[in-house]
N, C-alpha and C positions, 0 to 999 in steps of 0.2 A: 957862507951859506946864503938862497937867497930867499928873503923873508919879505913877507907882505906884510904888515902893520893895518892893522884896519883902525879905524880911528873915525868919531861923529858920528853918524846914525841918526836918525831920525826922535829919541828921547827928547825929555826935557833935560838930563843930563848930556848933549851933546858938546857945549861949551869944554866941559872938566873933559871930556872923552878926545875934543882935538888937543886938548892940551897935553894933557898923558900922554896920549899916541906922539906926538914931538916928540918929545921927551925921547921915549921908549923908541924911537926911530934913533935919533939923535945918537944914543949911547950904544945901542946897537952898530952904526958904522963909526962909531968910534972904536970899535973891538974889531972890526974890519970887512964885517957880513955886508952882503949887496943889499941891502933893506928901498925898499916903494913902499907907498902909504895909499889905500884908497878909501874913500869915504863912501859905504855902502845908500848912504841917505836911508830915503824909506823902499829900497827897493835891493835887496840881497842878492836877487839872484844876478845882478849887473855886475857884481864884481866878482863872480864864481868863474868866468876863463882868468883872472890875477888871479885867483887863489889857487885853480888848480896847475900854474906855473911857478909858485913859490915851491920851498922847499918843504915850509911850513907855515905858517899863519900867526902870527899874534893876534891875541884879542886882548883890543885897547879900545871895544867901546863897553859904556858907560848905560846901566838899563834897558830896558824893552828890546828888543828882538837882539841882543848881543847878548842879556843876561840868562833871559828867561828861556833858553832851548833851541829858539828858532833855526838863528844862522848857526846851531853848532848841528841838529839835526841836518840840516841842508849840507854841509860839509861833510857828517858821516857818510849822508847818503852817494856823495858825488866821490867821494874817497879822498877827503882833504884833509891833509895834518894840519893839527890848532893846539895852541896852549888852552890851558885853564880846564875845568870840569866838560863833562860830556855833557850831552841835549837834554839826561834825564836827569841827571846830577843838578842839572843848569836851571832846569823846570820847578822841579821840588823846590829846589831852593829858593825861588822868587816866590813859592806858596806860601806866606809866613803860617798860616796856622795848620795848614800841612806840615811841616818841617818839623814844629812843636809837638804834633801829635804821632809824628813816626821817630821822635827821638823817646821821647816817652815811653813809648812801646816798649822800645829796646832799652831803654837806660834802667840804672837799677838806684833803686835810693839808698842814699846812704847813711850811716849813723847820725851823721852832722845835720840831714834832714835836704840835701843838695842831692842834685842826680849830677851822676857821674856816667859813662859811659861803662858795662860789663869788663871788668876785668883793668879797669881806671885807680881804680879806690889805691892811695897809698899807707896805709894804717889800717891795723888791724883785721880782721878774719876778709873775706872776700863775700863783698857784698852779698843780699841776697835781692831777688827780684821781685820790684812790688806785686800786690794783691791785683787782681784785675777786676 
């Protein structure tokens, strides 16, 4: 299969993100996939004709435009396969008190006094959902 590895980015987490992506290059042609590695830096859309010649994408960078939506919206939009969460999965996700506050929504407390996600709870009756 042949696979692009993206790896470094322009974060403060760039360092851990080329090293991961080795790695994740590495073991990959050890299993025997054509794998290339490109470094998006601060400019995403430079490495969008590699991406849309891989088979599929890893994403092996590390914060900011790798985490938060960016380059995975840019690749829904272009029709690029990629590992890990979608753009809006990807976004949420980097909002921390977004996150906390649409988990909440949905989760249900439980007897122990913890949330658990609806239909989570292993002991006794099936939660109920908080007061709002």
């Amino acid at each position: 299969m042949r696979i692009l590895v993206l790896l470094g980015g322009a974060s403060a987490e760039r360092e851990v993100s080329l090293a991961s992506g080795a790695r994740v290059a590495e073991a990959l042609r050890a299993k025997g996939h054509d794998v290339t590695t490109a470094d998006p830096g601060d400019d995403p859309l430079a490495i969008l004709p590699e991406a849309r010649a891989a088979e599929v994408v890893w994403m092996a960078l590390h914060g900011g435009a790798g985490e938060d939506g960016t380059i995975q919206a840019l690749f829904d939009l272009a029709g690029v396969r990629y590992t890990g969460s979608g753009h809006l999965a990807s976004a949420l996700a980097m909002d921390k008190d977004l996150s906390k506050h649409l988990f909440r929504a949905r989760a249900s407390r439980r007897r122990t006094g913890g949330w658990s996600a609806p239909g989570t709870a292993r002991t006794g009756p099936s939660p109920r959902s908080p007061r709002r």
